[in-house]
N, C-alpha and C positions, 0 to 999 in steps of 0.2 A: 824514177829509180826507187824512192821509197817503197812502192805499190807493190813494182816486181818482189822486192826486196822481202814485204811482207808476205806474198805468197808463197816464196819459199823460207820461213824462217815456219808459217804455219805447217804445211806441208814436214818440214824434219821434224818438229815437236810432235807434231803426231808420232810419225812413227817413231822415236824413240820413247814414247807412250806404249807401241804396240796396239793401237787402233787402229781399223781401218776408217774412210771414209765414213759409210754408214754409221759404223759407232760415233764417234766426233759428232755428226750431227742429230742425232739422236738426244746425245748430253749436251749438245749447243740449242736443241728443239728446231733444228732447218732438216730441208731434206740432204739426202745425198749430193744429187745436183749442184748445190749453193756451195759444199761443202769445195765442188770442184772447181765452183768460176772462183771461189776466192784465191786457191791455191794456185790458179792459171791468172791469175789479176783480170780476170774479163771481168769480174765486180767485187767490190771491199765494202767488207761489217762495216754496218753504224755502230757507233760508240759501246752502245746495249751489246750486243752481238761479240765486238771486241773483246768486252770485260767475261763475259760468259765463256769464249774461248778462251781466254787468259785462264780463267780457273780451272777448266775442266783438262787443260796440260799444263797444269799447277808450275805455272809461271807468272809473269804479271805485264798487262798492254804495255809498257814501255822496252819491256823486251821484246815483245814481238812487233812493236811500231822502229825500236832504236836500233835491237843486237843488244843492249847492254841496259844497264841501268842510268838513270841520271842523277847527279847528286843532292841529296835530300834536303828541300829547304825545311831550316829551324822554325821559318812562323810558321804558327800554327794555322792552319788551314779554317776561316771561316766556315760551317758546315752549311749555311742558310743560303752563302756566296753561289750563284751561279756562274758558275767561272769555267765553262768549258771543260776540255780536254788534255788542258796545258797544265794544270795541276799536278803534285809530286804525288805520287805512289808510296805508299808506306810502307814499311817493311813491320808486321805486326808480333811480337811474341806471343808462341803460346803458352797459356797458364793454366793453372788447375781450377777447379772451381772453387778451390776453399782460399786461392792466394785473391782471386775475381772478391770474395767475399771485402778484401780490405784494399782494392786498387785505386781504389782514388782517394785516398785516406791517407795520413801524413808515414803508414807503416810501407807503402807500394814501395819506398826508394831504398828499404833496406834490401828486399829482394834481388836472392840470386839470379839474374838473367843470361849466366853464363850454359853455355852448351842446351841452348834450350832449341826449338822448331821455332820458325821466324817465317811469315806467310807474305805470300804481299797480297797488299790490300786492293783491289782493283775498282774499287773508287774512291773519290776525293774523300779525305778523311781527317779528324785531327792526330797531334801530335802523339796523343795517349792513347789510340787504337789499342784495343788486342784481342787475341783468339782462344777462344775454350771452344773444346770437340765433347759433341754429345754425344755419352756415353750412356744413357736412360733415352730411349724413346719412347718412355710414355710422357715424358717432359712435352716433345714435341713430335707425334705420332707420323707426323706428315714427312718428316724427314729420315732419313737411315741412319742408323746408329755409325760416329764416327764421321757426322760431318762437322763443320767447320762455322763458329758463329764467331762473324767479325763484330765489334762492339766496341762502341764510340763514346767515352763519357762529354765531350761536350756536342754530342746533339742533345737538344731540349726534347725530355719526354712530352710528348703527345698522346690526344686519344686513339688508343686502337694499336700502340708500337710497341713493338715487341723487346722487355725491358730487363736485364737484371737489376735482381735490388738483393739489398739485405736487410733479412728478418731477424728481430731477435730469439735468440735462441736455436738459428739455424747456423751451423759454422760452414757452412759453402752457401755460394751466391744463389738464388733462386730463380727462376728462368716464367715469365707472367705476361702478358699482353695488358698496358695498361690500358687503366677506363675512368671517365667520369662521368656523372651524372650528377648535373647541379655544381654545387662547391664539393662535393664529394668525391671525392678519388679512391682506389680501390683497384685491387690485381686479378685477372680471370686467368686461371689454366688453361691453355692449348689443349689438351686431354679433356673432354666435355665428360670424359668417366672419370678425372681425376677426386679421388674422396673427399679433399676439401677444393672445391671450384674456387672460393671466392677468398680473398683476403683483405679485409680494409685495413687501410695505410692508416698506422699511427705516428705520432714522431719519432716516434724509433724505429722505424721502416727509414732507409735510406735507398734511392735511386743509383746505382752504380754506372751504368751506362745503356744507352740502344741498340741493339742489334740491327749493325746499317747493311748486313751480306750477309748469306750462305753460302756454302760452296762444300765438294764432296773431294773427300780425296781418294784419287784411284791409282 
């Protein structure tokens, strides 16, 4: 019953999207085809597939797995945990980049998160998720102005992840792929034209969180 269930809850989302087929799969990356054994339950997304549909009819897999939402657990979500598919969904605010500048900082709880856009995250996340929408793409070229960066401050940054941090003397958060080499750490711009490429982290550089998703809103 699920299955059926999922094929038609894909099927409405669409078209109260206004897509046809082809499109859906186009922003899912399948062809048309797959687009329709899902919708007919002759075959169902893997997990990957799921979440890619979830975003692209800016809903989230537990509504298109449940009908509804499930209610949200308070622990925090291990990020390292491979824990399946059974994990909760976050509901992530979004924020500006200059509030991103002090979110994980003892000032994030004075903030108004009234009336604000509230995204769900569609994968396993922690508690303190949230979204800022790229409004510069020479930030990050590769992406369309206005899309969606979900960001995690308890994933551990890594090499090569794509990170905000704050600098001093910048009052909005800054958007870098980090790197090291040796003991050395250091931020590279996405824009390989960007004027200043390179930033080395001093201790007044602060790591805010990871960009663990993207997503476009249409």
């Amino acid at each position: 019953m699920q299955n059926i269930l999922l094929g038609k809850r894909i099927r409405e989302a669409r078209k109260s999207m206004g897509l046809t087929q082809e499109r859906l799969g186009i922003k899912v990356g399948v062809s048309r085809p797959a687009i329709v054994q899902w919708e007919s339950d002759a075959k169902r997304p893997n997990y990957e597939r799921l979440c890619m549909l979830a975003a692209a009819l800016r809903i989230t897999p537990n509504q298109l797995l449940l009908g509804h939402e499930e209610a949200q657990d308070p622990t925090p979500v291990p990020p390292s945990q491979n824990a399946g598919d059974n994990l909760p969904f976050r509901q992530a605010v979004e924020i500006s980049w200059t509030e991103a500048a002090t979110w994980n900082d003892s000032s994030n709880h004075s903030l108004d998160l009234t009336n604000r856009n509230y995204w769900g995250c569609p994968i396993p996340c922690g508690p303190d998720v949230f979204v800022v929408r790229l409004t510069n793409t020479e930030s990050w070229p590769q992406l369309p102005q206005g899309s969606l960066l979900f960001v995690d401050p308890s994933v551990p940054v890594v090499h090569n992840a794509k990170v905000l941090t704050q600098i001093p003397g910048e009052p909005a958060a800054v958007l870098r792929r980090s790197k090291e080499a040796g003991i050395r750490r250091y931020l590279e711009a996405l824009n390989p034209d960007w004027p200043e490429r390179y930033i080395h982290l001093t201790k007044d550089c602060r790591y805010i969180g990871t960009v663990v998703f993207t997503a476009q809103q249409y």
